[in-house]
N, C-alpha and C positions, 0 to 999 in steps of 0.2 A: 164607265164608258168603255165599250167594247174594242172600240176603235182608236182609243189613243194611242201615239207614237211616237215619234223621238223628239225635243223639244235642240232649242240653244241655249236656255235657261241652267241656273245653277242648281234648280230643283226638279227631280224628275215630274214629266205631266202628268200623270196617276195622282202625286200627291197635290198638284196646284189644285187638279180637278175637285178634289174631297171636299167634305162638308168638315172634315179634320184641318184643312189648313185653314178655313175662314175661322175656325173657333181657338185658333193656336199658328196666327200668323206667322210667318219668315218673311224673310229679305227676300225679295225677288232680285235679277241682274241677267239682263240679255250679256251673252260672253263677251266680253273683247270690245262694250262701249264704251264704258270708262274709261279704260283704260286707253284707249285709242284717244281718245276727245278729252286727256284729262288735264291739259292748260286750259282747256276750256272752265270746266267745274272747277281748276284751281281760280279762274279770275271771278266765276261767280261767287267762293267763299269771300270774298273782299266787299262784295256790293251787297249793302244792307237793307236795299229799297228793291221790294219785289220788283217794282213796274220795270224800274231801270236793267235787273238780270232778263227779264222780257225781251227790253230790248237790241240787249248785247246775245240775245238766244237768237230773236229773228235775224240777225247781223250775221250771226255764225251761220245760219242752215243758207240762207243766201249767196255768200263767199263758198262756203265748203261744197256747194252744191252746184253753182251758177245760175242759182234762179234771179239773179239781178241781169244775166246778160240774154235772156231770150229774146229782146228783141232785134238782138241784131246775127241771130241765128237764120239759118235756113227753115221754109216752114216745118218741115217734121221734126226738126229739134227743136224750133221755136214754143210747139207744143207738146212735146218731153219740156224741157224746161217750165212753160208756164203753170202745166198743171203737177205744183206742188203738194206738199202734205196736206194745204189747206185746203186745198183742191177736194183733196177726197174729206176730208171732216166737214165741209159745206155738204156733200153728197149724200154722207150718212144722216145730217140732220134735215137735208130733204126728204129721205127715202134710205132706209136700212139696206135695203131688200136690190137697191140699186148696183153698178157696176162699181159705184166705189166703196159701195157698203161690202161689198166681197169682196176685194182689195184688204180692208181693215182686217176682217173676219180671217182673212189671210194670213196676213202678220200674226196673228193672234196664234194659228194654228202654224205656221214655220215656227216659230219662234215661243211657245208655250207647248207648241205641243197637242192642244186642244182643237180639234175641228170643229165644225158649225153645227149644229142640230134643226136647224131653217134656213134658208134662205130661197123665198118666192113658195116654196112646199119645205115638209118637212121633211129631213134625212134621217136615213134609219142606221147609216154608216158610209165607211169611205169609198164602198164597193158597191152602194147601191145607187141606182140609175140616176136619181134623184141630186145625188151630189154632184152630177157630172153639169146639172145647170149652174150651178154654186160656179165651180172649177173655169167653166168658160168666162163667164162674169169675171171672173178674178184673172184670168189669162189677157183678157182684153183692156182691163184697168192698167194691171201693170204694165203692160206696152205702153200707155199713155204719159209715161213721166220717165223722170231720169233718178233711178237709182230710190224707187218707194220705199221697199222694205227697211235700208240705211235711215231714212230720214225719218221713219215711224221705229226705229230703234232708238234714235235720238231724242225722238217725242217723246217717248214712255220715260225714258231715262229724266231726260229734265223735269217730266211731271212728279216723277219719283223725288230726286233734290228738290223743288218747292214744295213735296208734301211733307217731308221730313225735316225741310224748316220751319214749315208753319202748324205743324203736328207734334211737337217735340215728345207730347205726353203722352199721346194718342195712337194704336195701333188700327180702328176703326172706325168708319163714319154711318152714321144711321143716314139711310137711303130711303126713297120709297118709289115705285114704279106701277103706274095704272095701268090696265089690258084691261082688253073686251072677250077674251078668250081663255084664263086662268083656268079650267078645264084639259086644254089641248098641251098643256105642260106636262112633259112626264113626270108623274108622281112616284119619289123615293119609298116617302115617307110619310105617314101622319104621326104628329109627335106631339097634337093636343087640339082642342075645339076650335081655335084658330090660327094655329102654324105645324107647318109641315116640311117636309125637305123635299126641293121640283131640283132639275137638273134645269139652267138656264141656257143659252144660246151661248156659244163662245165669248159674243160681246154683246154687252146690252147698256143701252140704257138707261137710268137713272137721274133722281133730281132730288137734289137736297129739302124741297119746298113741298111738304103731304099737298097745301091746296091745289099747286099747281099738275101732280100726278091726277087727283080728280080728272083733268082735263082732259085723260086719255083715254078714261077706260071706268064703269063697274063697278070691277074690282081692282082696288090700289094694297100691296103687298112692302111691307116694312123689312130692310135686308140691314144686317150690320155688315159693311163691305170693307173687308182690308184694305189699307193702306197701299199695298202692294200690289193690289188687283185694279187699280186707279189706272186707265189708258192717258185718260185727260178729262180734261174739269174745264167749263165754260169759261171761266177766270185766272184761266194760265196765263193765255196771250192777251196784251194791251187790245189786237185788233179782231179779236174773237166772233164771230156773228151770232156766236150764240151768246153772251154776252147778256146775263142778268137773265136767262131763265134756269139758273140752276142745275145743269146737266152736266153730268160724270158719264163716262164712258167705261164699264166694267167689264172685266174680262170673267167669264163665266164660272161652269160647273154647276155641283151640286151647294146650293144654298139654303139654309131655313129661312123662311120667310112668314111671316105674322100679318097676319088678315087686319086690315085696318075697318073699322066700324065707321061707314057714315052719321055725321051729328044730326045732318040738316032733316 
């Protein structure tokens, strides 16, 4: 990628970007959240029942944030406040392509480094016309809430600690994602009769269920996706709305991916 830039992460974005780091994953670690928020992850080493860290995580972004007290705000902080982090993960699973779909895309590129390669058209970099729609999108989101970026550093953070408790052994999860478009992908690489290395969208996503990718698209592509590259999982939060259809939220780059063959 032409256009990557400076990240907060503990690994430059070049390398997150690579098709070298999904084959020889790292730790990922946005700066300064751990360690800011670490009575926090110190009281979740204590609690041995996912659900229950759940719910002492929605408890925390509530208080640290004040999204319990919107209602007795004035209207324009009313909603700063109300529209929280789930706020925009409803949005993205209405519409990627939407204002809080480039909010995420956002985070993704402050904070990794990696800018968007679509959003509504495709972008050819951070200087062409095209990204300047992405940019607006994302400018008008984050006016919408109080302190996003903070609360999607928290997000990724905690999805990270429940993957590395429920993953002990595991540095990757096999993924699969449908499109009607696998063409319109920049192609790296072909690297055999059906896998190839494409350059993905900053965040995309993903569902752990092949029938269910059918559902989107074609053609359905098999990804081994790091651990580290995990934004969020349908199954982090107790009150999830996506909630049983198996979707991950990946943070992109260049990925191999393995053509899946229809049976039916």
């Amino acid at each position: 990628m032409s256009s990557i830039g400076f990240n907060l992460c503990n690994i430059p974005p070049w390398v997150i970007a690579s098709r070298h780091f999904n084959e020889h994953p790292q730790h990922l670690e946005i700066q300064g959240v751990r360690q800011a928020n670490r009575h926090f992850f110190e009281k979740l080493a204590a609690i041995e029942n996912a659900a229950e860290r759940a719910l002492v995580f929605n408890d925390y972004m509530s208080v640290k944030y004040q999204l319990h007290h919107w209602q007795s705000q004035t209207d324009t902080a009313r909603r700063s406040l109300k529209n929280s982090y789930l706020r925009f993960l409803r949005g993205w699973m209405m519409d990627s392509n939407s204002v809080e779909g480039a909010v995420l895309k956002g985070w993704v590129e402050s904070r990794m480094g990696l800018p968007p390669t679509f959003h509504k058209i495709r972008i050819s970099g951070i200087h062409a016309e095209e990204y300047m729609t992405y940019a607006m999108d994302r400018t008008r989101g984050s006016a919408r809430t109080n302190a996003i970026n903070g609360q999607l550093d928290l997000l990724y953070e905690y999805c990270q600690y429940e993957l590395q408790r429920r993953h002990t052994d595991e540095t990757c999860l096999k993924l699969f994602r449908g499109t009607n478009d696998a063409n319109d992908y920049d192609l790296i690489e072909h690297i055999g009769k059906r896998a190839q290395i494409v350059r993905l969208n900053n965040l995309v996503s993903f569902t752990d269920n092949e029938e269910r990718a059918w559902e989107f698209g074609d053609t359905v592509w098999e990804i081994q996706a790091p651990l580290a590259k995990v934004f969020f999982y349908d199954a982090l939060l107790p009150n999830s709305i996506m909630k049983g259809e198996g979707e991950y939220l990946i943070i992109g780059g260049e990925y191999r991916v393995r053509r899946i063959m229809c049976t039916v």
